[in-house]
C-alpha positions, -999 to 999 in steps of 0.1 A, spaced: -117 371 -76 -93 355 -104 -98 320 -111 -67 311 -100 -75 327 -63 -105 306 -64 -86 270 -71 -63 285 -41 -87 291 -18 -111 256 -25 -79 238 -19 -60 252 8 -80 232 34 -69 199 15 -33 212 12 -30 225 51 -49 194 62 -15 173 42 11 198 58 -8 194 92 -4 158 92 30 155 76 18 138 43 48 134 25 32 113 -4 -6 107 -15 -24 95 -47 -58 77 -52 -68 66 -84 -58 36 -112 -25 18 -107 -3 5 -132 32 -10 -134 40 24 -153 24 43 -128 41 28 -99 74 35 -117 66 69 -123 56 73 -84 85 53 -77 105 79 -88 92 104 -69 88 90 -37 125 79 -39 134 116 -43 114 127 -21 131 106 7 166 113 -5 156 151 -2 142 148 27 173 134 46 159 100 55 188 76 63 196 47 37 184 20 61 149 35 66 149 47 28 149 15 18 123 0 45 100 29 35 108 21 -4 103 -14 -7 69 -17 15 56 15 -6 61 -5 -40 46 -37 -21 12 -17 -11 11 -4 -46 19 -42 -60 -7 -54 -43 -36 -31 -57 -22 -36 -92 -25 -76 -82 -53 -77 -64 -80 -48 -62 -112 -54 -74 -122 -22 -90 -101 -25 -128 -109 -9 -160 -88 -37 -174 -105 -73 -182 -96 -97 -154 -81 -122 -176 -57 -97 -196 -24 -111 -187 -4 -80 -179 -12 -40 -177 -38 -43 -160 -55 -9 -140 -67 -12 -110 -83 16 -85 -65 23 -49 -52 48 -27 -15 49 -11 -2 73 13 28 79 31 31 102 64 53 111 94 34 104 128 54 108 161 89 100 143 80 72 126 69 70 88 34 55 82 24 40 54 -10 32 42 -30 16 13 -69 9 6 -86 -9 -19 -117 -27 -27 -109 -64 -28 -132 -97 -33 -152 -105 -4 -143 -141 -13 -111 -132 -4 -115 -118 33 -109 -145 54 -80 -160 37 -65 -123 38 -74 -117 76 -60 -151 83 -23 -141 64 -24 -106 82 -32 -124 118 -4 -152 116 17 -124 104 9 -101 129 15 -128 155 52 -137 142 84 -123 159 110 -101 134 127 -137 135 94 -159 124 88 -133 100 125 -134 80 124 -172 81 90 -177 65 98 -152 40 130 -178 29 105 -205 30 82 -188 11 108 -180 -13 116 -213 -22 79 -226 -23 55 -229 -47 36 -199 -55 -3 -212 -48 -27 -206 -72 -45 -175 -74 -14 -157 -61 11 -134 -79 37 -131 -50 31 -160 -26 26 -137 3 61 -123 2 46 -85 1 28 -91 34 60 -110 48 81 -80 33 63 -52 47 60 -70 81 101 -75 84 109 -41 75 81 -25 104 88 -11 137 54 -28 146 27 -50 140 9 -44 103 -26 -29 109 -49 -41 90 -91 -30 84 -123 -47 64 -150 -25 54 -182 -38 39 -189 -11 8 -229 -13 9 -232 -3 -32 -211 -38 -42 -215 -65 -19 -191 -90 -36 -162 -60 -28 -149 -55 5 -125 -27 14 -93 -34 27 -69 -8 44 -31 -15 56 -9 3 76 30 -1 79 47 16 108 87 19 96 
């Protein structure tokens, strides 16, 4: 056996477990602005190759960058110094996927267990809104004050919400080896 037949055969259960399930995109690891560009750029092609229509393009587009936004922002596992002002690297998972005709999306990443309930509170009134709620506090939130702490006021959330075919899922999970880090998964269905 060649090396090369090896690699294949070690893999193939990862790579027919992603065709199975209709993975169209997938990457774990550090995020950057630069990386996101890069994986901008391929998820955009990848769409426009695959024949999705401009409307849901765009849905699929803009709530991908705002998952991958918000681990840059917000995740908890960085190589990068907390107070460094910009390019920072921070650890997180994205994935898109086609499930019964619609495209899911979905993004994990350790964040600050200080942050939980604040988080889960956003995510709840969100989920609770109606398609109108939801494009009227995004103007509101527009033109507000961005609270401290925050590098988008919320308007990722409200974003991916508006441009869903249903409620945002949401998930906490304790991670036993660091207890002031909680993971967080989210799931838009466009």
């Amino acid at each position: 056996m060649t090396a090369a037949q090896s690699i294949d055969n070690e893999y193939e259960p990862f790579f027919a477990m992603a065709r199975e399930r209709n993975v169209i995109f997938y990457y774990v690891g550090y995020f950057s602005q630069n990386i996101i560009a890069a994986m901008s750029d391929a998820v955009r092609l990848q769409l426009s190759v695959s024949g999705v229509d401009g409307t849901t393009r765009r849905k699929l587009f803009s709530s991908f960058v705002e998952m991958a936004q918000n681990i840059v922002h917000y995740s908890s596992d960085s190589l990068t110094s907390p107070s460094q002002a910009d390019g920072h690297l921070r650890h997180g998972s994205v994935c898109i996927s086609m499930v019964d005709e619609h495209y899911r999306l979905m993004c994990s990443n350790p964040v600050s267990t200080a942050r939980v309930a604040q988080l889960r509170g956003t995510l709840e009134r969100v989920r609770t809104m109606t398609l109108d709620e939801i494009k009227r506090a995004y103007k509101e939130t527009l033109r507000a004050e961005v609270p401290e702490g925050s590098k988008g006021a919320g308007l990722g959330i409200l974003t991916m919400a508006r441009d869903a075919s249903a409620p945002l899922e949401y998930n906490f999970q304790p991670i036993d080896s660091d207890p002031v880090s909680t993971m967080f998964q989210l799931v838009a269905t466009i």
